[in-house]
VOGU-3710 file (C-alpha; in Angstrom, 3 decimals, decimal comma):
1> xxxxxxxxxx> -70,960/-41,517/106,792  -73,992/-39,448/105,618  -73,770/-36,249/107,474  -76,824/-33,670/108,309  -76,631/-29,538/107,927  -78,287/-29,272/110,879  -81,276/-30,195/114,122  -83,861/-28,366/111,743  -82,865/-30,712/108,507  -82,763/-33,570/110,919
11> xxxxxxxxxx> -86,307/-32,785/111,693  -87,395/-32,611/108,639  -85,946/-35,791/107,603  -87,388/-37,416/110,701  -91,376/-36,028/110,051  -91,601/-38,196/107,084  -90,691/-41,447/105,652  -88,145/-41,414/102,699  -88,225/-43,491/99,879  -86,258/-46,877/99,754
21> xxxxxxxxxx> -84,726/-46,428/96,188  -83,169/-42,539/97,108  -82,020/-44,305/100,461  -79,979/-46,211/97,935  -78,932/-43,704/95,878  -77,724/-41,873/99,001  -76,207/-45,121/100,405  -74,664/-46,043/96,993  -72,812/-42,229/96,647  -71,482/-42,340/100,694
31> xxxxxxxxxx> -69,915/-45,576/99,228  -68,542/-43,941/96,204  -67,241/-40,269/97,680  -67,399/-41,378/101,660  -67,847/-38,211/103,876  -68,699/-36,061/101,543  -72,764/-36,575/101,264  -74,404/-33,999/103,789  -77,913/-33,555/103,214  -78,916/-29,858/103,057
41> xxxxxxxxxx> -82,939/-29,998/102,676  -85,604/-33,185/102,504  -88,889/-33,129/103,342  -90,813/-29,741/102,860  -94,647/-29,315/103,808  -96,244/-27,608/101,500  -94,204/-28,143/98,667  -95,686/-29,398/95,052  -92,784/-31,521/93,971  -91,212/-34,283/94,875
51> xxxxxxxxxx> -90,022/-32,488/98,382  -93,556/-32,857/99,335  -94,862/-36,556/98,759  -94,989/-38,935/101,399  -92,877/-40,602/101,320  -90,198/-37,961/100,615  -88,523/-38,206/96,803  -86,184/-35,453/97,092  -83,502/-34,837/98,739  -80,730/-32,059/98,106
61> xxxxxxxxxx> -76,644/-32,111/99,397  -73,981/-29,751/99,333  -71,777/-29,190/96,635  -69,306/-27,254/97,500  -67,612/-30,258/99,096  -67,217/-31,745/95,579  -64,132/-30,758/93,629  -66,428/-30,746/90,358  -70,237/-31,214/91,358  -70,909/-31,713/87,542
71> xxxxxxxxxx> -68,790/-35,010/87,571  -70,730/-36,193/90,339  -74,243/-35,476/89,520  -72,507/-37,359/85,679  -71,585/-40,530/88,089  -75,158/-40,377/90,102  -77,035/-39,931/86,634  -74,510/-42,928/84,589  -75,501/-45,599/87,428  -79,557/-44,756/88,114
81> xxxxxxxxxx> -82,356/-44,286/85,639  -85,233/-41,822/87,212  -87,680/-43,538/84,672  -87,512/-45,833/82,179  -91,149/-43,985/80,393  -89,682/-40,687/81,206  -86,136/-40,569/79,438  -85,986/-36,798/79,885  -85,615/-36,918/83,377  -82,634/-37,226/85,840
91> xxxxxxxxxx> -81,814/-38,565/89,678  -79,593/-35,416/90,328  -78,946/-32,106/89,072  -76,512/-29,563/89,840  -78,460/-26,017/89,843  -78,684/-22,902/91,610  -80,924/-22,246/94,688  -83,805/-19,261/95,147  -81,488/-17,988/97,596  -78,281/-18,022/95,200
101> xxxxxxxxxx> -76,706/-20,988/96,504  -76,066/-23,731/94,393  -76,435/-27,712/95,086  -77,311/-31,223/93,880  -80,651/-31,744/94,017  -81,754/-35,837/93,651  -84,745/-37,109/93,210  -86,678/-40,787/92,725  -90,071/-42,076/91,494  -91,744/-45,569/91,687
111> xxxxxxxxxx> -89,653/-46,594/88,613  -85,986/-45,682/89,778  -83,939/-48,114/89,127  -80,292/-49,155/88,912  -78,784/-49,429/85,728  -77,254/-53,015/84,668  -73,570/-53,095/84,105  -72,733/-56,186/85,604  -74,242/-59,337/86,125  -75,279/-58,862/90,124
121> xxxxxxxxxx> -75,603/-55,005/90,446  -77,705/-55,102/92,950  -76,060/-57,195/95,206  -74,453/-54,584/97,370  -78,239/-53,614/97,988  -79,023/-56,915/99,637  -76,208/-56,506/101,769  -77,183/-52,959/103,200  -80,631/-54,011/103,712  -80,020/-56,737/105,033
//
């Protein structure tokens, strides 16, 4: 289960829609470390990046529930491409906050994707959706 820091992330979360492909991300990592995905921020007004679009890109979690954030933000980045035109660019990353904190930010854009290591990779999709 996806947990929530708190009513004032909730509401934030709640003002605007979030994009289907970091749904899946998020849905995809609850699957792969269950109860350990707590979103920390989403939605920001005002904010220039991907925080700020509508609907929401960005979403950060906590990582000090992870034994080794690095490994995680490895797994997220092994299984999703942020953009096949943009190579230089990542789903998550593990970095330090303005206020000193560190967590795993993640991110998508229109051409997030899933990458193929099977022959039905997807299929797990369908069945959440569904």
């Amino acid at each position: 289960m996806i947990g929530i820091k708190d009513q004032y992330v909730l509401r934030d979360l709640l003002s605007v829609p979030t994009e289907e492909t970091l749904l899946d991300i998020l849905f995809w990592l609850d699957l792969q470390v269950p109860g350990k995905v707590i979103i920390t921020s989403g939605p920001r007004k005002d904010d220039d990046g991907v925080h700020g679009t509508n609907p929401s890109r960005g979403i950060d979690i906590r990582s000090w529930v992870f034994r080794s954030p690095e490994q995680v933000v490895g797994m997220i980045n092994a299984e999703w491409e942020y953009d096949y035109e943009r190579f230089d660019k990542q789903i998550a990353k593990y970095h330090r906050t303005e206020t000193g904190a560190f967590h795993i930010h993640l991110q998508s854009h229109k051409n997030t994707r899933r990458r193929l290591h099977g022959s039905d990779t997807n299929a797990w999709l369908r069945q959440i959706r569904d």
